[in-house]
C-alpha positions in Angstrom: 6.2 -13.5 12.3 3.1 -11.4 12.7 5.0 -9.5 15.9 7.8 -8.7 13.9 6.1 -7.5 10.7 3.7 -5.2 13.3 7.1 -3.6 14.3 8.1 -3.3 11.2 5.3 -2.0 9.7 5.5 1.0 12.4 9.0 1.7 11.8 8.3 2.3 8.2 8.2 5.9 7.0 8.0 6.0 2.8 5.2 4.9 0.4 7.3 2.3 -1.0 8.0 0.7 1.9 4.4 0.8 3.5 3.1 -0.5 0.4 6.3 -3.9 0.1 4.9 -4.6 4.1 1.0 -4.2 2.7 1.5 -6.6 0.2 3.6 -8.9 2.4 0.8 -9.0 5.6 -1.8 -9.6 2.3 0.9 -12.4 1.5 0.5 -13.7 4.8 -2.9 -13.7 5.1 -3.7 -15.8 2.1 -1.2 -18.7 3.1 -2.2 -19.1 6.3 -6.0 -18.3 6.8 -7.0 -20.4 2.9 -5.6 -24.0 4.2 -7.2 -22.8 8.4 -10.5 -21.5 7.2 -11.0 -24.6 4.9 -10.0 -27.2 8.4 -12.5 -25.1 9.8 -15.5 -24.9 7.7 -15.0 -28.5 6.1 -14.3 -30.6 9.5 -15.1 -28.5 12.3 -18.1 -26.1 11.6 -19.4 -28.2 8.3 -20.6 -26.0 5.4 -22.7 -26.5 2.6 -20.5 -25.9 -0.3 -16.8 -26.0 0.3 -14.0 -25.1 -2.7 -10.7 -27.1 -2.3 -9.4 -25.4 -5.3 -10.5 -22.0 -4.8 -8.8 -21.6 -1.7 -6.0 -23.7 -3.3 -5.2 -20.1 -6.0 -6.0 -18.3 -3.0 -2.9 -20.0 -1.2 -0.9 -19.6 -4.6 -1.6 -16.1 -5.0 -0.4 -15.8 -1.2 2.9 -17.6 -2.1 3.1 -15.3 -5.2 2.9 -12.4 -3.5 6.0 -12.8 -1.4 8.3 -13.5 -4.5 5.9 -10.3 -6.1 7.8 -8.2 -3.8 11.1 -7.8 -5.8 9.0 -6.7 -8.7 9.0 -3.2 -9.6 6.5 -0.8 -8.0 4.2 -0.6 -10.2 3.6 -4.3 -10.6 4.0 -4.9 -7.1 0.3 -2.2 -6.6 -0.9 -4.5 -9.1 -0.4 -7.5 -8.3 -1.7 -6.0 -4.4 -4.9 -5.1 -6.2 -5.1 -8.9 -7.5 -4.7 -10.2 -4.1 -6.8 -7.5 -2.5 -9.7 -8.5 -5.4 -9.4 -12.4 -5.0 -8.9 -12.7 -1.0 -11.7 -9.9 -0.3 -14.6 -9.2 -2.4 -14.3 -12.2 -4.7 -13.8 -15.1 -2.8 -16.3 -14.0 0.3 -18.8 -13.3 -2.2 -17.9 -16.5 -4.2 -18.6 -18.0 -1.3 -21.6 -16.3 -0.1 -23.6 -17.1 -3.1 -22.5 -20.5 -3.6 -23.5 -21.3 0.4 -27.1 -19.8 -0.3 -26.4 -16.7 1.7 -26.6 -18.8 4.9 -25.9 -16.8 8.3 -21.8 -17.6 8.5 -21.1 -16.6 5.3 -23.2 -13.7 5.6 -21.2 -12.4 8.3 -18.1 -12.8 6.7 -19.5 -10.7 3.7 -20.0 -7.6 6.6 -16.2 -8.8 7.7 -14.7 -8.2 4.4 -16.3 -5.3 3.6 -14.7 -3.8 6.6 -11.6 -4.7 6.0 -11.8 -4.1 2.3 -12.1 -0.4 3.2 -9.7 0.0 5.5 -7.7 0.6 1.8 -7.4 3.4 0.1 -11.0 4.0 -1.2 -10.6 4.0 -4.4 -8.5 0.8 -4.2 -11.5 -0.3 -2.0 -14.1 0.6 -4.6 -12.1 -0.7 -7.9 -11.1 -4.2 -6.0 -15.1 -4.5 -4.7 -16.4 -4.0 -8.4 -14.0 -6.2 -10.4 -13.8 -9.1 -7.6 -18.0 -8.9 -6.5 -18.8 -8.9 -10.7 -16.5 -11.4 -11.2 -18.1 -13.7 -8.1 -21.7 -13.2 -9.4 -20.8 -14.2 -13.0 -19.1 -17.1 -11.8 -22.4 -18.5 -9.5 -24.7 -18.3 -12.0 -22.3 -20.1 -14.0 -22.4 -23.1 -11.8 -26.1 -22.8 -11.2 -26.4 -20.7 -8.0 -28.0 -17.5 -9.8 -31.0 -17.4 -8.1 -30.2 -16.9 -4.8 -29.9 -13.5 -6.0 -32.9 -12.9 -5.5 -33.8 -14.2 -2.5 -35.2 -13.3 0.8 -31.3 -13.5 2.4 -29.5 -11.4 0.0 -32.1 -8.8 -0.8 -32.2 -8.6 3.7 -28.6 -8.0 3.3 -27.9 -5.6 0.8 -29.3 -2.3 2.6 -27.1 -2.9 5.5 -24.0 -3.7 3.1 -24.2 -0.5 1.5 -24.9 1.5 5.0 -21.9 -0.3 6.0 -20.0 0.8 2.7 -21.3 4.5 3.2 -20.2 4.5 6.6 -16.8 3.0 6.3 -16.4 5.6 3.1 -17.1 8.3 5.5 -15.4 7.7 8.1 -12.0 7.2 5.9 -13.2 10.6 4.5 -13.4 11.9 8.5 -9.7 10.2 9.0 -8.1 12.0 5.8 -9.3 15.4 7.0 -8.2 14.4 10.3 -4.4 13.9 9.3 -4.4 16.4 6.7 -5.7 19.3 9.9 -2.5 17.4 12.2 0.2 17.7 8.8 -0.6 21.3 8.4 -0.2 22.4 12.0 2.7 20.3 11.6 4.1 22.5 8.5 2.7 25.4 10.5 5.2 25.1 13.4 7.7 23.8 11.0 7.7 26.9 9.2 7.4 29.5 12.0 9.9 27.4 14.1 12.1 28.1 11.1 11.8 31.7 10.2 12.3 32.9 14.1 15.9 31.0 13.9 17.0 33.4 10.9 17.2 36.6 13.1 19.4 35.6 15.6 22.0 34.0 12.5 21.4 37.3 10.5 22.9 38.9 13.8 25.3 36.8 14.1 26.5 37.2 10.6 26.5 40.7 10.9 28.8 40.8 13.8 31.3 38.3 12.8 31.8 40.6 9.3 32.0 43.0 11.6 34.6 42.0 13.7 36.5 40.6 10.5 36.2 44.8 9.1 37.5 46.1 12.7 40.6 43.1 12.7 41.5 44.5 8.7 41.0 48.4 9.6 43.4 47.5 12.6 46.2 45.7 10.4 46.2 42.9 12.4 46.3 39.3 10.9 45.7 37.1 13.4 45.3 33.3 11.6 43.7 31.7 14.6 41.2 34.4 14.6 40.8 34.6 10.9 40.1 30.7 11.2 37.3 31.2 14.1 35.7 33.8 12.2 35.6 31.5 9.0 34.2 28.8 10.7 31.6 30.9 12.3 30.3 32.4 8.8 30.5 28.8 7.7 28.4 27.3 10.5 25.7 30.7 9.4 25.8 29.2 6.1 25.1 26.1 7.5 22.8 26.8 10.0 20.5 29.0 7.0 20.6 25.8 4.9 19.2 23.8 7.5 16.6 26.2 7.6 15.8 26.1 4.2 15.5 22.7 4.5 12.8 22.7 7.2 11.1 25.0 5.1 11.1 22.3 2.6 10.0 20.5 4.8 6.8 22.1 5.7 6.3 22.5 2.4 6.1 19.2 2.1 3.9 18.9 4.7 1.3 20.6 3.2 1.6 18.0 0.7 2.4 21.0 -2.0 4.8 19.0 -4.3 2.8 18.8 -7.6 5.2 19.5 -10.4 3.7 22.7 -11.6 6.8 24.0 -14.2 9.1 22.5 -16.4 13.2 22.6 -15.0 16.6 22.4 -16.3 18.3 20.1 -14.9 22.0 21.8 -15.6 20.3 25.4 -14.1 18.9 23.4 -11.2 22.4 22.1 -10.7 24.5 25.1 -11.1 21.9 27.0 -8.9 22.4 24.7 -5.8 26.4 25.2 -6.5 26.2 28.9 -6.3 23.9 28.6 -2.8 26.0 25.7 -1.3 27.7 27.2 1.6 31.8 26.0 0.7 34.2 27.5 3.5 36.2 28.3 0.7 37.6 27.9 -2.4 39.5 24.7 -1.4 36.9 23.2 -1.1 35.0 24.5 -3.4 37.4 22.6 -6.2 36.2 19.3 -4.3 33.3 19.2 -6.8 33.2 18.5 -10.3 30.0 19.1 -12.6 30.0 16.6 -15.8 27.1 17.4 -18.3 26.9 14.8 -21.0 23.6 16.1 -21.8 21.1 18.8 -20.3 17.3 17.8 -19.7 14.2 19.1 -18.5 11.8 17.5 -16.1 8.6 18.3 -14.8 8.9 19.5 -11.5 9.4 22.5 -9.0 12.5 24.9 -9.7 13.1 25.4 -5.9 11.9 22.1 -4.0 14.7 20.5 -7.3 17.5 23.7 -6.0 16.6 22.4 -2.2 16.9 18.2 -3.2 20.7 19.0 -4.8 21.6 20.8 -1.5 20.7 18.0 0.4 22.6 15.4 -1.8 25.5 17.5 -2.3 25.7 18.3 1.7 25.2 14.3 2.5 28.3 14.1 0.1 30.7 16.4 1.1 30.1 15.6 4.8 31.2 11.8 3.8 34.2 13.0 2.4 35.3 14.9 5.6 34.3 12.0 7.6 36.5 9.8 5.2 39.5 12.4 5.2 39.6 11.8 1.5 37.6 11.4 -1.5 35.7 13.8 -4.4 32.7 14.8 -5.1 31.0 14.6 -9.0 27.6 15.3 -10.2 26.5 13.9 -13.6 24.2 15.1 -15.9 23.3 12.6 -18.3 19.6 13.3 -20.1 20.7 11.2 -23.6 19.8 7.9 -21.6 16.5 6.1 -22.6 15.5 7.4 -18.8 17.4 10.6 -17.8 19.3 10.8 -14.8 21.4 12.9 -12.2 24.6 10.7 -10.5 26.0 12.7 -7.4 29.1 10.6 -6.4 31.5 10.5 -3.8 34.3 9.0 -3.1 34.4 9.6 0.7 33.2 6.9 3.7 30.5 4.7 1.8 27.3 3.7 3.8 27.4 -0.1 5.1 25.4 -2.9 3.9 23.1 -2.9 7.5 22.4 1.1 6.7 21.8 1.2 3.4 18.3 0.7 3.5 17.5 3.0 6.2 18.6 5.8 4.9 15.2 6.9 3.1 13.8 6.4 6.6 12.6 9.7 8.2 14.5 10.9 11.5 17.3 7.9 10.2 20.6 9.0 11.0 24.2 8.0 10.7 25.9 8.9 12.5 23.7 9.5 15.3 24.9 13.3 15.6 24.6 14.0 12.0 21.6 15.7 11.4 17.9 15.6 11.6 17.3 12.7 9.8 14.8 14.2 7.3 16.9 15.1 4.2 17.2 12.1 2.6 13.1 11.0 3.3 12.3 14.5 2.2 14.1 14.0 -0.9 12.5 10.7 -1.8 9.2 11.7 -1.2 9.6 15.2 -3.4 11.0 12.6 -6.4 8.0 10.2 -5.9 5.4 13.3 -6.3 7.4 13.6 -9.4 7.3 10.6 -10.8 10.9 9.9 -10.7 13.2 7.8 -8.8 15.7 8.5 -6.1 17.9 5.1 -4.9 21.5 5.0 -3.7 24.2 2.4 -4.3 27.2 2.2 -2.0 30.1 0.3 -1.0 31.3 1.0 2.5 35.0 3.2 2.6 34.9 3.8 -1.1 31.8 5.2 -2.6 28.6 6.0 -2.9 26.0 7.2 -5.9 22.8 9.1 -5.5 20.6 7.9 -8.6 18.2 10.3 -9.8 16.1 9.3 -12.6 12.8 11.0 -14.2 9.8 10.2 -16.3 11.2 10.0 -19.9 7.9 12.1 -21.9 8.6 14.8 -18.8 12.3 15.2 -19.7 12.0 16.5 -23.4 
């Protein structure tokens, strides 16, 4: 079980999903190490004050935690923050206190203050306070308030918090470390990007040039019409792939705040005009429905960029399907407002469905980068708003976009 969840866990890529395996290893934890630790402490290494029932929630909470899961995500951080509070700092110093600070339970404090911050620290700090207060108010309830003061804890203390201010500084050291990799990441992203657009811009320019010489010379040639189509297509194509590793940098750089205040119906029509259609045909293919306009608190361009993506994943299932629409739907009168892009093309199967918010995911293998879709969920979840996708497999599927209701008037 542990194996598999260790794979897992480094095959996930979004926020969502790191935090659903957080809360399952915490999950975990608490049902196995509760019923162990209190074998080994009662029977085998005997100590002074043992707490059937205490480890008894801490089993309960682990159970609870599993079914917590399916909540929503904000009451699944919460209920992690519970679990974090009582497992951690509450229990160990529960414990602590209520064993007279002896020399096992004093290393477990150093333990758990270790692994408490290898959180987020302000997690870390918030689950500390509450569970460490809450511990102390609870010993001097049952009687154990002054060993407080005495010559074990007051030894202690100084090298807990040179162990907190360490462990803070080091996560400090870490965040600058990974934020120095993600730029030069966005860096080479970027300047990887811009050097592709002069050879397409030359290209472009000779294929309308070649498409002037083959009108000026009368001839109509519909194979080389069609060769010359698809070429300013694949330009197109090519110079929105572009844009979106731009994005992508962007993103990177972790610039996603959302600094101005969009409409949804310009943001739509915008990525409609910039789509690159091979032609009118297809063009017809796609049908906008407004029901209502709305605006959302966002970026105008990173919003443009996120309807490309979702309108390129759709038309490409419809040509892989042979068949189908496309239909974006603007509905902001709902309690929470929402775009629907909709096809009716190839579907996604059950087994892919939810991998396809997984960076570098792809399906079909050959069909793109694998970074649209990720992108796009991480730009919503910097917003606020929700990006999820329901399918059935050879007949549809819907993109759900749905935004922060007090952003979206």
């Amino acid at each position: 079980m542990i194996r598999r969840l260790i794979r897992t866990r480094l095959r996930a890529r979004s926020v969502e999903e790191i935090a659903d395996l957080r809360l399952a290893a915490l999950s975990w934890l608490g049902i196995t190490c509760f019923p162990l630790y209190y074998a080994i402490f009662g029977w085998l290494v005997p100590q002074p004050y043992e707490s059937l029932a205490a480890r008894a929630i801490g089993t309960a909470l682990g159970i609870g935690g599993l079914l917590a899961r399916r909540l929503s995500p904000r009451l699944r951080n919460r209920y992690t923050l519970l679990l974090v509070t009582y497992e951690l700092p509450f229990f160990c110093t529960f414990m602590f206190l209520m064993n007279h600070a002896n020399v096992t339970w004093a290393q477990v404090m150093l333990v758990m203050l270790v692994a408490l911050f290898h959180f987020e620290p302000r997690l870390a700090l918030r689950a500390g306070a509450i569970g460490i207060s809450a511990a102390t108010l609870l010993a001097i309830a049952l009687g154990a308030g002054g060993v407080l003061f005495s010559a074990s804890v007051l030894q202690l203390l100084p090298v807990q918090l040179f162990l907190v201010g360490w462990m803070w500084v080091f996560s400090q050291s870490r965040k600058a470390l990974e934020e120095e990799k993600l730029d030069g990441l966005g860096d080479g992203l970027g300047a990887v990007a811009h050097e592709m657009r002069t050879p397409l811009a030359s290209l472009d320019a000779n294929v309308r040039g070649l498409s002037r010489i083959q009108q000026r010379a009368g001839q109509d040639n519909p194979a080389v019409r069609q060769a010359l189509g698809r070429m300013q297509y694949e330009v197109r194509h090519m110079n929105h792939m572009i844009d979106l590793f731009l994005l992508s940098a962007q993103a990177v750089r972790q610039k996603l705040d959302p600094h101005e205040t969009v409409s949804m119906l310009d943001t739509v029509e915008s990525a409609l005009r910039r789509y690159p259609f091979t032609g009118e045909a297809q063009r017809q293919l796609v049908a906008l429905q407004v029901r209502s306009d709305f605006r959302f608190g966002g970026q105008n361009e990173l919003a443009i960029m996120l309807l490309l993506n979702l309108l390129r994943n759709a038309m490409q299932a419809v040509q892989r399907a042979g068949k189908g629409r496309v239909r974006i739907v603007i509905d902001g009168c709902r309690p929470v407002p929402r775009v629907l892009v909709i096809d009716t093309g190839c579907g996604i199967s059950p087994q892919h469905l939810p991998m396809i918010f997984q960076r570098f995911f792809t399906y079909p293998e050959h069909n793109g980068a694998g970074i649209g879709l990720a992108l796009c969920r991480q730009v919503m979840q910097a917003w606020q708003a929700k990006l999820h996708c329901v399918s059935r497999e050879h007949a549809y599927a819907i993109f759900v976009l749905e935004f922060p209701l007090k952003a979206s008037r």
